[in-house]
C-alpha positions as CSV (number, residue, x, y, z in Angstrom):
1,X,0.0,0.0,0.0
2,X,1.6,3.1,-1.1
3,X,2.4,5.5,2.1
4,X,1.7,9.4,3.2
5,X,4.5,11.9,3.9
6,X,4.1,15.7,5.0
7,X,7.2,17.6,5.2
8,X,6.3,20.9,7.5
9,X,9.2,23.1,8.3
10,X,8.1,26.8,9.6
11,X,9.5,29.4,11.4
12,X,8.7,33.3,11.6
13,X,10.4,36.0,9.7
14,X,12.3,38.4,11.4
15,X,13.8,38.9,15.0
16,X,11.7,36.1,16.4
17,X,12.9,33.4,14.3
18,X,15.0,30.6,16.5
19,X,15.5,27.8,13.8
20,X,16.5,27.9,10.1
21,X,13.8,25.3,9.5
22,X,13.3,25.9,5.7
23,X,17.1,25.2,5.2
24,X,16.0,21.6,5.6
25,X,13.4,21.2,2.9
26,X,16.0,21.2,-0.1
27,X,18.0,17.7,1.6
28,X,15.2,16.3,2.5
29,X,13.0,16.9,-0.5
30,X,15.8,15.4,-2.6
31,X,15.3,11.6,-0.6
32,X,13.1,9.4,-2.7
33,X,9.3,9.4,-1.6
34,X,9.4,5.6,-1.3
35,X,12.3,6.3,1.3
36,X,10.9,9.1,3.4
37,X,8.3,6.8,3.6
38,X,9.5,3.4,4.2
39,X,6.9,1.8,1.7
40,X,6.9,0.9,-1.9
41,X,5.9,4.0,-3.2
42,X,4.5,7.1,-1.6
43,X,3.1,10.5,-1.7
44,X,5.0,13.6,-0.6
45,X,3.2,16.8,0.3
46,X,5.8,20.0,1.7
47,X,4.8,23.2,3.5
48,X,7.8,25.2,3.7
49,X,7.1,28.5,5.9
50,X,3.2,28.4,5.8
51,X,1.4,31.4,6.3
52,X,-1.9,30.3,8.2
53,X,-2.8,27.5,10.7
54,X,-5.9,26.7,8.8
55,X,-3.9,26.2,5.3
56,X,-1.4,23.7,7.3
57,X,-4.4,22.1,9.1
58,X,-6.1,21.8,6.0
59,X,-3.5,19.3,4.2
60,X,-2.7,17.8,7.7
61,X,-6.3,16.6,7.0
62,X,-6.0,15.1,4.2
63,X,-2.8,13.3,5.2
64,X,-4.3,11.8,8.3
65,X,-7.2,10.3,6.1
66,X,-4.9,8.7,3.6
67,X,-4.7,5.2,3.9
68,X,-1.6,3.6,4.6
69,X,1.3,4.3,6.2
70,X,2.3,8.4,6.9
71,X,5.2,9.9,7.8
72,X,5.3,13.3,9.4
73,X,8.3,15.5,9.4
74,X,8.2,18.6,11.5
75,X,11.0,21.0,11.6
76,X,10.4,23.9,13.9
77,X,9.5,25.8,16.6
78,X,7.3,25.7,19.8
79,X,5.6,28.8,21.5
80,X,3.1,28.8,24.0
81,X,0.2,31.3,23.4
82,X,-0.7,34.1,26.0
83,X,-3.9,33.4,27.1
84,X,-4.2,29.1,27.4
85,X,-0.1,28.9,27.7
86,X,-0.1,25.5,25.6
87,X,2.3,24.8,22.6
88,X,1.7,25.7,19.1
89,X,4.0,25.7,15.8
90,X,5.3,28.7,14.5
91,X,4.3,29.9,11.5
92,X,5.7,32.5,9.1
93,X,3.8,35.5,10.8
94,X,4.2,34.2,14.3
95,X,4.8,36.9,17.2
96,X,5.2,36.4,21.0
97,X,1.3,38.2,21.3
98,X,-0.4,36.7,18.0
99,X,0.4,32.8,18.7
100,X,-3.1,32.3,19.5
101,X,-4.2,33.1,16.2
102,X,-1.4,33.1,13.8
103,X,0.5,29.6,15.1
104,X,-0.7,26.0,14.6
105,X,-1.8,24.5,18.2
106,X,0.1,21.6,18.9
107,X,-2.8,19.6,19.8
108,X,-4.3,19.5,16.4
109,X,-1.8,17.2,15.1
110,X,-2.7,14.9,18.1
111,X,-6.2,15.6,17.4
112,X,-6.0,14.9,13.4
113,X,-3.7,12.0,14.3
114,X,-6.2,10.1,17.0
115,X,-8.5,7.8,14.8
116,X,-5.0,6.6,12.6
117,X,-4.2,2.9,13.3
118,X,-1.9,2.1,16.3
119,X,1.6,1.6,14.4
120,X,0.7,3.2,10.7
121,X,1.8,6.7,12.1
122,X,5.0,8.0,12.8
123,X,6.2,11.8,13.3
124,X,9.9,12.6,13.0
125,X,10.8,16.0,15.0
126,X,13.2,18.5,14.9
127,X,11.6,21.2,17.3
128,X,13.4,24.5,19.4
129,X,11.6,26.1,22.3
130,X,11.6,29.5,23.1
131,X,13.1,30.5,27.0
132,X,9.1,30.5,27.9
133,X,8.9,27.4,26.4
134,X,11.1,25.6,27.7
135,X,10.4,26.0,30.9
136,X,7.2,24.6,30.3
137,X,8.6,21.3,28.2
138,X,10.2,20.8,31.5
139,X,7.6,20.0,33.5
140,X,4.6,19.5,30.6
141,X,5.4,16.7,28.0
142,X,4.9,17.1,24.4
143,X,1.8,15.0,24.1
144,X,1.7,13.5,20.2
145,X,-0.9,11.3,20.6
146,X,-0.8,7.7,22.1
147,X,-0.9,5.7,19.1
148,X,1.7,7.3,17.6
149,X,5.5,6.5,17.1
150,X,7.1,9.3,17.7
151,X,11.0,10.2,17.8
152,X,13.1,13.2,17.5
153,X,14.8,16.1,19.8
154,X,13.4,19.4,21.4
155,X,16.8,21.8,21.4
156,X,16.4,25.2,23.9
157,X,16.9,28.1,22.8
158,X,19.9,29.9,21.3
159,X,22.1,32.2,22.3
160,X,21.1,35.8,21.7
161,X,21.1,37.0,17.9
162,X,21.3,33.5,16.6
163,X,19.5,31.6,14.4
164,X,19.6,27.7,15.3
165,X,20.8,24.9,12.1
166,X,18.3,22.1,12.2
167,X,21.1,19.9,13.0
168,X,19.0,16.6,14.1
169,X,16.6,16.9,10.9
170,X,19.4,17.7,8.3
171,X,21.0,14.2,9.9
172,X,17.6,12.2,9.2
173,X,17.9,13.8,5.6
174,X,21.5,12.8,4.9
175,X,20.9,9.5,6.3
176,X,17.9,8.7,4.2
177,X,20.0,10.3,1.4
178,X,21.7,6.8,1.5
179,X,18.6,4.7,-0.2
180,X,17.9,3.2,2.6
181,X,15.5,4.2,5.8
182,X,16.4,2.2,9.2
183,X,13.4,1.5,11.2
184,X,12.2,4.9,13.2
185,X,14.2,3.6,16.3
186,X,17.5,3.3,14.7
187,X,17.3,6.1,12.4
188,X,16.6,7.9,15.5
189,X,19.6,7.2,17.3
190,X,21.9,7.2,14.3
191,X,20.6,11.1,13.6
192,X,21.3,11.5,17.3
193,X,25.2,10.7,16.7
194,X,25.3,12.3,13.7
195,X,24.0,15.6,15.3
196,X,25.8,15.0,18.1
197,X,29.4,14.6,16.1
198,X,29.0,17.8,14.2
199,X,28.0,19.8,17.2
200,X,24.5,20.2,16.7
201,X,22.8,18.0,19.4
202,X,24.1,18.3,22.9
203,X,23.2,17.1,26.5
204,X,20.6,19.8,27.2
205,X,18.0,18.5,24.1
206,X,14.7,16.9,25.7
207,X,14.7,13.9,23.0
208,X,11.4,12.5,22.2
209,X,11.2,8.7,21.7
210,X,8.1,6.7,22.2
211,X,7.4,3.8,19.9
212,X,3.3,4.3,20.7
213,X,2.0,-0.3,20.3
214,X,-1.1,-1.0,22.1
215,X,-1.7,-4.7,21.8
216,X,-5.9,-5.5,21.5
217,X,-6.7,-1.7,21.0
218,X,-10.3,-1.1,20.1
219,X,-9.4,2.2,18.1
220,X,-7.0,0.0,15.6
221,X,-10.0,-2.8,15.2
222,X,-12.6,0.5,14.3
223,X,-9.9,2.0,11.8
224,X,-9.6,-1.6,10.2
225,X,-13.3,-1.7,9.9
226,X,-13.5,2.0,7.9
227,X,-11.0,1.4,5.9
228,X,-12.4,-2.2,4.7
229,X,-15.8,0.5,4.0
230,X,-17.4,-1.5,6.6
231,X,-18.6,1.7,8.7
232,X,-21.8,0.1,10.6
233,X,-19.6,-2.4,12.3
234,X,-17.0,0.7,13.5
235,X,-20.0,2.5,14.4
236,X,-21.4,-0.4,16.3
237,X,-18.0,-1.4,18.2
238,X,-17.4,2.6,18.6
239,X,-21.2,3.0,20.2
240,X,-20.4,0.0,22.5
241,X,-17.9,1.5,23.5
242,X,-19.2,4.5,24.4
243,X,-21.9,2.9,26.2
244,X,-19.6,0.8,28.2
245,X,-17.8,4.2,29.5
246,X,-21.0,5.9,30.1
247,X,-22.1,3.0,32.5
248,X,-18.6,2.8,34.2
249,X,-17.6,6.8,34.5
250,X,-20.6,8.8,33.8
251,X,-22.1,9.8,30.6
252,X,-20.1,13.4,31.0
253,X,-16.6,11.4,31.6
254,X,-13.5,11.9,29.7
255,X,-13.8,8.2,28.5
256,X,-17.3,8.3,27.6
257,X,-16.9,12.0,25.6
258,X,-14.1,10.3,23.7
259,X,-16.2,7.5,22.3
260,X,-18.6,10.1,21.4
261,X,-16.5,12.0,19.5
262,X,-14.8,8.7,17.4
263,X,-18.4,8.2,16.9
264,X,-18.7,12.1,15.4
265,X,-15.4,11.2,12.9
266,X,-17.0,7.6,11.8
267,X,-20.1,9.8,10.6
268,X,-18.1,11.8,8.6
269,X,-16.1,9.0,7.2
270,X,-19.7,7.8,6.7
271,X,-20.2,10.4,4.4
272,X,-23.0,11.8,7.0
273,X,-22.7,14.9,8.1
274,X,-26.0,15.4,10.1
275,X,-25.2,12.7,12.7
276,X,-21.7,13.9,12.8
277,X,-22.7,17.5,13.4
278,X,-25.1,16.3,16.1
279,X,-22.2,14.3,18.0
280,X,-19.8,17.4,17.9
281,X,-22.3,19.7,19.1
282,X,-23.1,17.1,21.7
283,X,-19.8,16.9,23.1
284,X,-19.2,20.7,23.0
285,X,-22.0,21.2,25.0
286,X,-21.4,18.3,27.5
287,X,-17.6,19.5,28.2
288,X,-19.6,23.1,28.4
289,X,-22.0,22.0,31.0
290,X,-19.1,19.7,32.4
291,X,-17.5,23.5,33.3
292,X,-15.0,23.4,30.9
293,X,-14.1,26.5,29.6
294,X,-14.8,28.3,26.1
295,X,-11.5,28.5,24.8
296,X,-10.1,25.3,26.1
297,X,-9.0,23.0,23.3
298,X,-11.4,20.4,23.3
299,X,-14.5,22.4,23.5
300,X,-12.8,24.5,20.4
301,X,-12.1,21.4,18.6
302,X,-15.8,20.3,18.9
303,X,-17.2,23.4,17.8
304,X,-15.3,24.1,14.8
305,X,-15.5,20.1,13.9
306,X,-19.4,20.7,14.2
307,X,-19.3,23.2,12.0
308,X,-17.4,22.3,9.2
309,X,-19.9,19.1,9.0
310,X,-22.7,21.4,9.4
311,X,-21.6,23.5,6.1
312,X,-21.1,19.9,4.5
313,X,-25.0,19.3,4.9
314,X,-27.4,19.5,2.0
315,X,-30.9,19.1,3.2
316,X,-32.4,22.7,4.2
317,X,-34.1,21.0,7.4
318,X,-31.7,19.5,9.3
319,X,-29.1,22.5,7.8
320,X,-31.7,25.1,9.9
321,X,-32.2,22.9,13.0
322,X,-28.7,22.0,13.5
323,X,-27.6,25.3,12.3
324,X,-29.7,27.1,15.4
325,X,-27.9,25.1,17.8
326,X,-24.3,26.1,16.4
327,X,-25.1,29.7,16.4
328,X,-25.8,29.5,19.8
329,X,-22.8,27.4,20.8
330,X,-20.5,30.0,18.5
331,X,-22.0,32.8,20.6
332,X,-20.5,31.4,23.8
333,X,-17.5,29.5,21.7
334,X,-15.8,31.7,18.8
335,X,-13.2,29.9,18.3
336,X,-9.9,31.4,16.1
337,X,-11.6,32.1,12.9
338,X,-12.3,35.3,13.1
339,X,-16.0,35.7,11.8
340,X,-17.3,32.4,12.6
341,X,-21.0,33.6,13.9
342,X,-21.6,35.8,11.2
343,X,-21.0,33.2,8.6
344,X,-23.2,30.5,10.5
345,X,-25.8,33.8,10.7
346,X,-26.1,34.6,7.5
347,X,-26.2,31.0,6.0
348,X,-29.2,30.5,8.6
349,X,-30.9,33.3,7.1
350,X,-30.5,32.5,3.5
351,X,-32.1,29.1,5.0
352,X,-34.8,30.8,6.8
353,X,-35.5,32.6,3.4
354,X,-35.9,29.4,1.2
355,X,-38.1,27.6,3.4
């Protein structure tokens, strides 16, 4: 089965820049695509020094849905924003006081990356932290998602007035270079040495190594199942599940809301946007209710996962009753895209005015 790479290097322009991630792109974009990704053959998609979080999670997206095996290489740097003080991706227009909005949040690639199969996922990292940062790394870990293999090196920052070679990514490049790609572990270590030998590792780097296997996981038996097109049987196992965590934690629990929210992806994968609009909105306003606040990540997620599916839905009825509830969850949850009320307003009133 022909495999998935995304190579993302970013970094901002101008005094706040950290890492020279872009330098990396050329070595690695001249490895093979069958190499990068360990597979037969493969398809590469690049971002070098995106502009917008939306555009970056946009092909993340579509990467995460591919089927097979995916490779993500991230070459980088981490910021925490002002108000939530958790980890996002520079982008090219990144300042200190517009990371909320202008940075990729860390936790959509763990998000995007959640329904994969354990094993068919593995993200290669290359990452510097700014002084703020990394004092954070020290005590938070960088939390990739669980089913995920994941291996590379968070360097601190630089010394004043320089701008940091992404040493341990230009090593996974010139080792790949060879034709051949170790398994993640080894090629981890070996870019590790290599770093390390040419001075651009050292002692202080929080390395990242976790080979994510979780032997009888449902999530891997529910991906197997939508992949093979068989979506009532994920649905079923997913709504067991969820009933299971219900009985044992609560109906509000973290476990339960998680099998609610598979649920919400198997609709779309369904190809039906109405239930999956009605599970997102569900769990938005359970985690709501639960006292969670507006801004937090997961009631964000839900909100803005609800409506995209809502502006996938064609039937005017179900478009106008589910589309009353979102514009009343957007009024208490705006999420980053600036104008998202107005434009679930004025679609529900170009609704109102066909029926």
């Amino acid at each position: 089965m022909p495999g998935t790479v995304l190579l993302l290097a970013a970094s901002p322009v101008g005094k706040g820049c950290l890492v020279d991630a872009a330098s990396v792109l050329p070595v690695l974009a001249a490895v093979p695509p069958a190499v990068l990704a360990g597979t037969d053959t493969a398809n590469v998609v690049e971002l070098a020094d995106p502009l917008e979080p939306q555009a970056v999670l946009t092909r993340l997206r579509a990467a995460a849905a591919a089927p097979g095996p995916l490779t993500v290489y991230v070459t980088g740097q981490l910021q925490l924003d002002r108000r939530q003080r958790l980890p996002h991706l520079a982008l090219a227009r990144t300042t200190p006081a517009t990371v909320r909005y202008t940075a990729l949040p860390w936790h959509w690639i763990r998000e995007e990356l959640r329904l994969r199969p354990t094993g068919a996922t593995t993200l290669l990292l290359d990452l510097h932290a700014d002084r703020e940062t990394w004092q954070w790394l020290r005590a938070n870990p960088l939390d990739s998602g669980r089913n995920n293999t994941v291996h590379g090196r968070i360097a601190p920052p630089p010394s004043r007035r320089t701008v940091a070679e992404p040493a341990y990514m230009r090593a996974i490049a010139t080792i790949l270079r060879s034709g051949h790609r170790p398994p993640p572990d080894q090629l981890h270590q070996q870019a590790l040495a290599r770093a390390a030998a040419e001075g651009g590792a050292t002692a202080a780097d929080l390395v990242l190594s976790a080979p994510g296997p979780l032997p009888g996981d449902p999530h891997a038996v529910i991906a197997d199942a939508v992949r093979s097109g068989r979506h009532a049987d994920a649905e079923a196992l997913a709504a067991h599940h969820e009933r299971a965590a219900a009985q044992a934690y609560g109906p509000a629990s973290e476990d339960a809301l998680h099998w609610t929210e598979v649920r919400a992806d198997l609709a779309m994968f369904a190809g039906d946007p109405v239930r999956s609009c009605r599970a997102w909105l569900a769990v938005a306003t359970a985690r709501l209710n639960a006292g969670q606040a507006p801004d937090a990540p997961a009631v964000e997620a839900a909100v803005d996962r609800a409506h995209h599916q809502w502006g996938r839905i064609g039937e005017a009825g179900p478009a106008r009753e589910l589309g009353a509830a979102l514009a009343a969850l957007r009024g208490r949850v705006p999420g980053r895209r600036e104008g998202a009320l107005d434009h679930v307003q004025r679609k529900l009133r170009r609704l109102q005015t066909q029926a």
